[in-house]
C-alpha positions in Angstrom: 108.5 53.2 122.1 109.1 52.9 125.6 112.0 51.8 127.3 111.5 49.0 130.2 114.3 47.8 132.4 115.1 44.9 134.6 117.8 45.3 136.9 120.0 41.6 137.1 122.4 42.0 140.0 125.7 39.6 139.2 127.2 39.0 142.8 130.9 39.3 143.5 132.3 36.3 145.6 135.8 35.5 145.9 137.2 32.3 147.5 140.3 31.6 147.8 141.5 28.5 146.6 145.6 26.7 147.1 146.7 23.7 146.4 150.0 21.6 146.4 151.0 23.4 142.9 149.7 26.8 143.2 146.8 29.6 144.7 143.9 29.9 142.4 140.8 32.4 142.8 137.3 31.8 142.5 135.2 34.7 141.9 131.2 35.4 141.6 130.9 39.2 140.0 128.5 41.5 139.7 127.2 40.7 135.6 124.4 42.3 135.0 121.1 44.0 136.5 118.1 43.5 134.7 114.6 45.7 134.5 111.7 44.4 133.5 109.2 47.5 132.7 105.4 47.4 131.9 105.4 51.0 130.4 102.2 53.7 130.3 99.6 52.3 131.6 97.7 54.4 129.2 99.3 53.7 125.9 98.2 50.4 124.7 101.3 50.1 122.3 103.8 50.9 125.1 104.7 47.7 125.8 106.5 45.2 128.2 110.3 45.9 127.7 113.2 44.2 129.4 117.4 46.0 129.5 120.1 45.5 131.4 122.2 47.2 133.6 125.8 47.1 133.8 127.1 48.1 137.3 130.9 48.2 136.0 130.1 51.0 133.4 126.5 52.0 134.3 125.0 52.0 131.0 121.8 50.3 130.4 120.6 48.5 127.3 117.7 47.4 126.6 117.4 44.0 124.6 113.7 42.5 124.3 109.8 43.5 124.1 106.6 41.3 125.4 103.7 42.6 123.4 101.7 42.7 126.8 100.6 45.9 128.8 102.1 44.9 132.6 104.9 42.9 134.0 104.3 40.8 137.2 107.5 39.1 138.2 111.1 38.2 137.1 113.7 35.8 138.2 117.0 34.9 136.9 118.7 31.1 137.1 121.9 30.5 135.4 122.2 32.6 132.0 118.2 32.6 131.6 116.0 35.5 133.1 112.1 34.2 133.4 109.7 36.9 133.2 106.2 36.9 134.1 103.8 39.7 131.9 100.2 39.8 132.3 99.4 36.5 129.9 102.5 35.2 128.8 105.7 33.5 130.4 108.7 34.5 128.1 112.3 33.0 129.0 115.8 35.5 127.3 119.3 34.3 127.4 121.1 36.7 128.7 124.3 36.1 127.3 122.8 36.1 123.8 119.9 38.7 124.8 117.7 36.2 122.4 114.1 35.1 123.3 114.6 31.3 123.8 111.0 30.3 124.8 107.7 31.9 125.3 103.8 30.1 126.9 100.6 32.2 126.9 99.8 32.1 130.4 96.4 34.6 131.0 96.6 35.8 135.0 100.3 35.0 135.5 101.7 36.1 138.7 104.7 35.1 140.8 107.5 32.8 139.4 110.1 30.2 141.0 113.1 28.1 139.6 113.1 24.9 141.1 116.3 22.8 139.2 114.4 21.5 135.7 111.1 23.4 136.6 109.4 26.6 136.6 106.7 27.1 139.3 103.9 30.3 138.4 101.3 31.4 140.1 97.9 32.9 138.9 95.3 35.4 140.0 93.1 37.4 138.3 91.2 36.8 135.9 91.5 33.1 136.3 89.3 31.5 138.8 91.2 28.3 138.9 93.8 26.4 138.3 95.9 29.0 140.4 99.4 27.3 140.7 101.3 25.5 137.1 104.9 24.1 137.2 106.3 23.8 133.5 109.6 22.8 131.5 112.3 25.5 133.0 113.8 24.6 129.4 111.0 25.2 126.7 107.8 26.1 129.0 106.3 23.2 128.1 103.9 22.4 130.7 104.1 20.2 133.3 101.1 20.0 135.6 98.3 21.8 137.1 97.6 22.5 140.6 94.0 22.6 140.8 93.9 21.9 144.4 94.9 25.2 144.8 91.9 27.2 146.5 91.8 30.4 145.5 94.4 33.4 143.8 98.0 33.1 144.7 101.1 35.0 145.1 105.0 34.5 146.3 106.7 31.4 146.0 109.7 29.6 148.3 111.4 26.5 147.5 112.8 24.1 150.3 113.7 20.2 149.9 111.8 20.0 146.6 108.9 21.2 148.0 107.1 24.5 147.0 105.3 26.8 149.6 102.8 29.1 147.5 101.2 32.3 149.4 97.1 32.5 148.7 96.0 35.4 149.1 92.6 34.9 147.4 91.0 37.7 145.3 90.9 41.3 146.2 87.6 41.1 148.7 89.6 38.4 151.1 89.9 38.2 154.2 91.8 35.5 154.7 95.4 34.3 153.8 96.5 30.3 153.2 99.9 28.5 152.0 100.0 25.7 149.9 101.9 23.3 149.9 103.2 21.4 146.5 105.6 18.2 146.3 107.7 18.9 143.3 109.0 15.4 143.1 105.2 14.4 142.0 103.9 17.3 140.6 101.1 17.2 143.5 99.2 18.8 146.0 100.0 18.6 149.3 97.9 20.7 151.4 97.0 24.1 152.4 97.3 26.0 155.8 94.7 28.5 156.8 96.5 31.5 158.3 93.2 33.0 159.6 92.6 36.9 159.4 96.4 37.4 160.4 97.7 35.6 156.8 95.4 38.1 154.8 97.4 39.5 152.0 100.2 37.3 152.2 102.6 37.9 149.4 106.1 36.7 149.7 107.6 33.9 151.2 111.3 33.6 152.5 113.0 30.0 154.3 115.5 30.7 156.5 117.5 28.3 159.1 117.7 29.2 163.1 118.9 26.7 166.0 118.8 23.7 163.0 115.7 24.2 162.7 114.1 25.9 159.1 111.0 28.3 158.9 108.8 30.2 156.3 108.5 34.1 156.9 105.6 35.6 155.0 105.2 39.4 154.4 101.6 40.1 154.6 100.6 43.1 152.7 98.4 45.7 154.6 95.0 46.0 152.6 93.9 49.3 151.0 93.3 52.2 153.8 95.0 49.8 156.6 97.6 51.1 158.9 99.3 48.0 160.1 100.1 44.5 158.8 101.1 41.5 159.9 104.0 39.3 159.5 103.9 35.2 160.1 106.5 32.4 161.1 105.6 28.8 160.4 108.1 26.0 161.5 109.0 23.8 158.9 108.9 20.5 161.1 105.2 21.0 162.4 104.0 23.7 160.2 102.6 25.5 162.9 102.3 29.6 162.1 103.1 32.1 164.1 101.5 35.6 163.2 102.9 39.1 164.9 100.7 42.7 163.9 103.2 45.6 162.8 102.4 49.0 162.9 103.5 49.9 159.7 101.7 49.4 156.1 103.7 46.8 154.8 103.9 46.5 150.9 106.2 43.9 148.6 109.3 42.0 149.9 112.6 43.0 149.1 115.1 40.5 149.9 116.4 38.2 152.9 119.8 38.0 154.3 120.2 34.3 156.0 123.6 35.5 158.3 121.4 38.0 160.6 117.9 36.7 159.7 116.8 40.3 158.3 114.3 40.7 156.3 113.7 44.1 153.8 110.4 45.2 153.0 108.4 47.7 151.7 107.3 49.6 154.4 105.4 53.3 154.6 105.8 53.3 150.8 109.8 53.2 151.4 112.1 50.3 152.0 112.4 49.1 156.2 114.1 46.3 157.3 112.2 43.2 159.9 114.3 40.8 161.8 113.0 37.5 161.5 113.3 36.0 165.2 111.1 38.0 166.5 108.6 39.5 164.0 109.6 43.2 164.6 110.3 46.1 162.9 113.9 47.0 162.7 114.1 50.0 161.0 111.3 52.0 159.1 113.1 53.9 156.5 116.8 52.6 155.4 115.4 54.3 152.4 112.5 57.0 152.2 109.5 57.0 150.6 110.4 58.3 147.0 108.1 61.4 145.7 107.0 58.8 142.8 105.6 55.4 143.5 107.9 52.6 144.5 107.3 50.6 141.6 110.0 47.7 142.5 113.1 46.7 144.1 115.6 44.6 144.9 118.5 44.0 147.2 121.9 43.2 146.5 123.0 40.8 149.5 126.8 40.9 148.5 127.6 44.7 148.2 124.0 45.9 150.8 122.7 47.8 148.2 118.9 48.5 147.1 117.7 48.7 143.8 114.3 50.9 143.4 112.9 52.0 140.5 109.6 54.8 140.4 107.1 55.9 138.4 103.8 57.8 137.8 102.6 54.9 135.4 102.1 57.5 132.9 104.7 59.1 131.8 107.9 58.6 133.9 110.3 56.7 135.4 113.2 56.4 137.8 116.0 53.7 139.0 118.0 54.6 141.9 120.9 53.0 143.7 121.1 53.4 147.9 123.2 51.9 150.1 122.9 50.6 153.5 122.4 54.4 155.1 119.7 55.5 152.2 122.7 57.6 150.4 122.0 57.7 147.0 124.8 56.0 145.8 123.8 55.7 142.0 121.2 55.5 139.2 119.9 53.8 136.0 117.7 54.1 133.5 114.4 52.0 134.5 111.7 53.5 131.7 107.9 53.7 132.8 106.5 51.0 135.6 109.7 48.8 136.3 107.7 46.5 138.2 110.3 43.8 138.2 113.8 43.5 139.3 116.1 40.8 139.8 119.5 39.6 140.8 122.3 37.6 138.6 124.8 36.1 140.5 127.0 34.9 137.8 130.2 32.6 138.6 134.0 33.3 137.2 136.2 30.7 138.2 139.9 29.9 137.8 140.4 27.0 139.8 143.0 24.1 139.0 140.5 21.7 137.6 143.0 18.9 137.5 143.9 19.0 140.8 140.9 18.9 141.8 139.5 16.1 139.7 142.3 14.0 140.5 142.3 14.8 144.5 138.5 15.6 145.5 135.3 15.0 144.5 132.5 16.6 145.9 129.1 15.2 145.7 126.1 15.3 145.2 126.1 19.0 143.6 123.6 20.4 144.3 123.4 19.0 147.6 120.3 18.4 150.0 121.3 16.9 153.3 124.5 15.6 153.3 128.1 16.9 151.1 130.5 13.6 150.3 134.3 14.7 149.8 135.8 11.7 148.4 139.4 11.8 148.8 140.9 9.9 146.1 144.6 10.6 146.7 144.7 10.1 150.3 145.5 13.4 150.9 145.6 14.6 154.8 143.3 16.6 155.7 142.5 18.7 158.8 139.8 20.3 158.5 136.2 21.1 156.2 135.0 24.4 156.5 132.1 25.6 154.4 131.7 29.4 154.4 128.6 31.6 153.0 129.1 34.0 149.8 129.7 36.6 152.0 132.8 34.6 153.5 131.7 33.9 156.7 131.8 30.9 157.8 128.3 28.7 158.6 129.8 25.2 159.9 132.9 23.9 160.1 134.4 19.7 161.0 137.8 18.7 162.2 138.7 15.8 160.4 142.4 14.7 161.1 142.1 11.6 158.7 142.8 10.7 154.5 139.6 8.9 154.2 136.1 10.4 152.9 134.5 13.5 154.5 130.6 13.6 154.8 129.4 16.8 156.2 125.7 17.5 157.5 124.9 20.5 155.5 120.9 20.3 155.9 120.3 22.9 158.1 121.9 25.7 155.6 119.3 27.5 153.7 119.4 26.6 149.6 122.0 28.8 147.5 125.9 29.3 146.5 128.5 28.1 149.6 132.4 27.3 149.5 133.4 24.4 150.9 137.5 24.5 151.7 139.2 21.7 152.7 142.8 22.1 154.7 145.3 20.3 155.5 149.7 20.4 155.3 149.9 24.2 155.2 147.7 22.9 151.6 143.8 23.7 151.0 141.3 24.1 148.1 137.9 25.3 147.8 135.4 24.4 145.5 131.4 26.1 145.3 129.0 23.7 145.8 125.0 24.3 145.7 122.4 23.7 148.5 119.2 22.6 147.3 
């Protein structure tokens, strides 16, 4: 039997949290990695596996088998990992490491968590109905996109709204994003790139000058030499489309702080900054011997996860760090074609105090955080920092009334909010939407 893994990254974050009675800590850790593998491509009863990874002893495990032949994508939200193989949708706990829920779901693609729902895109061999939201919980589904024009790809949530790459079949030329409300369930529209949006593939938001874009990787076609990358402003939707002279392949991962962007690039792992649509670096990590089969970057420790193969009858999972040192490995079976990222939360926060003095809300949050003061307690200042603990905006406040900070220019994901005041301050996580 073969042995598949999906690599789950938990992230470490540690916030620091005192109050009147005592300092607490708050701290995101680094759970699990998980592989998803699709096995031999040969063998048709080596079959989709998934294992995880422990970075804290390195062993790997593996835990759970779709009786499919290829694995598309994988993505992790809370204790649930959500994996996309070939014509099914199957959801694990992985606490439990127990199947919870499974859809047959021919031509499945890309997926995307999106609070209650699970967004999936579909290409071949479907020729509609190219983009389905379902149940996050049971995979009941939902809707159907059928506006959709043609084959589709990456996914990126912003504002409960879903921006789905289109790259059409295999023969296009062309590249288009969608647009989907996820409020209604509907169709919004959908934005012709033109020749420079062929291939596109991933999507990533990110916030500059208050003001939020959508960077698309778009792969270089078969036999090209260069590719292109575009940048489409949120407020008018109007793309912007720069040619690279590399052959760019599947997106890695984003870092918000510097606006950097890691790619496949030559076959190995580059890095893009986002501004400006260039080329940063070719090779943080070199192109492996074997076939980069999939990847994934750790943003709170800067380290890439890669796993290779031949398809056949081997396979590799290697750890780098920032300077393309190997730094580690793990057992990642035959075509590891997914990996994805756990960022699991430990807290030990005084819950009472916090109850009783602050109340943050809403959590998640969209536009606007609320920190109700209920005890009158003097405060000086609100400062909400990123998971890496640097800080992204900040409000004197000098008052013991109610705090409302403008958070709608921060890109969706974990942030500490600490509020200070008499030589006292706490911290609690909240979650932009």
């Amino acid at each position: 039997m073969k042995k598949n893994y999906f690599l789950l990254t938990a992230i470490v974050l540690f916030a620091s949290v005192q109050t009147m009675f005592a300092q607490h800590r708050s701290l995101i850790d680094v759970n699990q990695v998980l592989i998803v593998s699709g096995g031999a491509f040969s063998n048709p009863d080596d079959y989709v596996t998934t294992a995880s990874y422990k970075p804290n002893d390195s062993i790997t495990t593996e835990f759970g088998t779709v009786f499919t032949q290829s694995v598309q994508s994988a993505v992790v939200y809370n204790h649930f990992l959500y994996v996309a193989a070939q014509d099914s949708i199957v959801a694990f706990d992985i606490d439990s490491y127990q199947r919870v829920a499974a859809t047959a779901a021919a031509g499945v693609n890309q997926l995307a968590v999106a609070g209650e729902k699970l967004i999936a895109t579909f290409w071949y061999p479907n020729t509609a109905d190219f983009v389905k939201i379902y149940n996050r919980a049971d995979l009941s589904e939902l809707a159907v996109i059928s506006d959709v024009s043609d084959e589709a790809a990456g996914i990126a949530i912003f504002n409960n709204m879903a921006y789905v790459a289109v790259p059409g079949g295999w023969a296009a030329t062309t590249g288009k994003l969608a647009v989907i409300d996820l409020e209604s369930n509907s169709f919004v529209e959908e934005i012709d790139l033109g020749t420079e949006g062929a291939g596109i593939n991933n999507i990533y938001v990110y916030a500059a000058n208050n003001t939020h874009y959508l960077v698309t990787v778009n792969k270089t076609p078969w036999g090209g030499t260069s590719g292109y990358l575009t940048k489409i402003d949120l407020a008018d939707m109007a793309p912007v489309s720069m040619e690279v002279n590399v052959v760019l392949g599947k997106g890695v991962g984003f870092t918000q702080t510097d606006a950097t962007l890691y790619t496949v690039i030559n076959g190995g792992i580059g890095s893009i900054d986002a501004e400006t649509l260039t080329v940063t670096d070719t090779a943080i990590v070199a192109a492996p011997a074997m076939t980069l089969a999939g990847a994934a970057y750790d943003s709170i420790h800067s380290l890439f996860y890669v796993t290779t193969t031949d398809y056949a009858s081997v396979g590799e999972g290697t750890i780098y760090n920032m300077e393309g040192d190997v730094t580690g490995s793990f057992d990642a079976g035959i075509s590891a074609e997914a990996i994805a990222i756990d960022y699991r939360d430990y807290e030990n926060v005084n819950e009472i105090f916090a109850a009783n003095t602050f109340k943050f809300y809403p959590n998640p949050v969209k536009d606007a955080l609320t920190i109700a003061n209920n005890n009158q307690v003097a405060i000086d200042q609100v400062t909400v920092s990123d998971i890496m603990g640097r800080t992204v905006t900040s409000k004197n406040v000098f008052d013991k009334n109610n705090v409302v900070i403008d958070l709608s220019n921060l890109n969706p994901g974990f942030y500490f909010v600490t509020v200070q005041g008499a030589n006292k301050s706490f911290t609690a996580k909240i979650v932009k939407q």
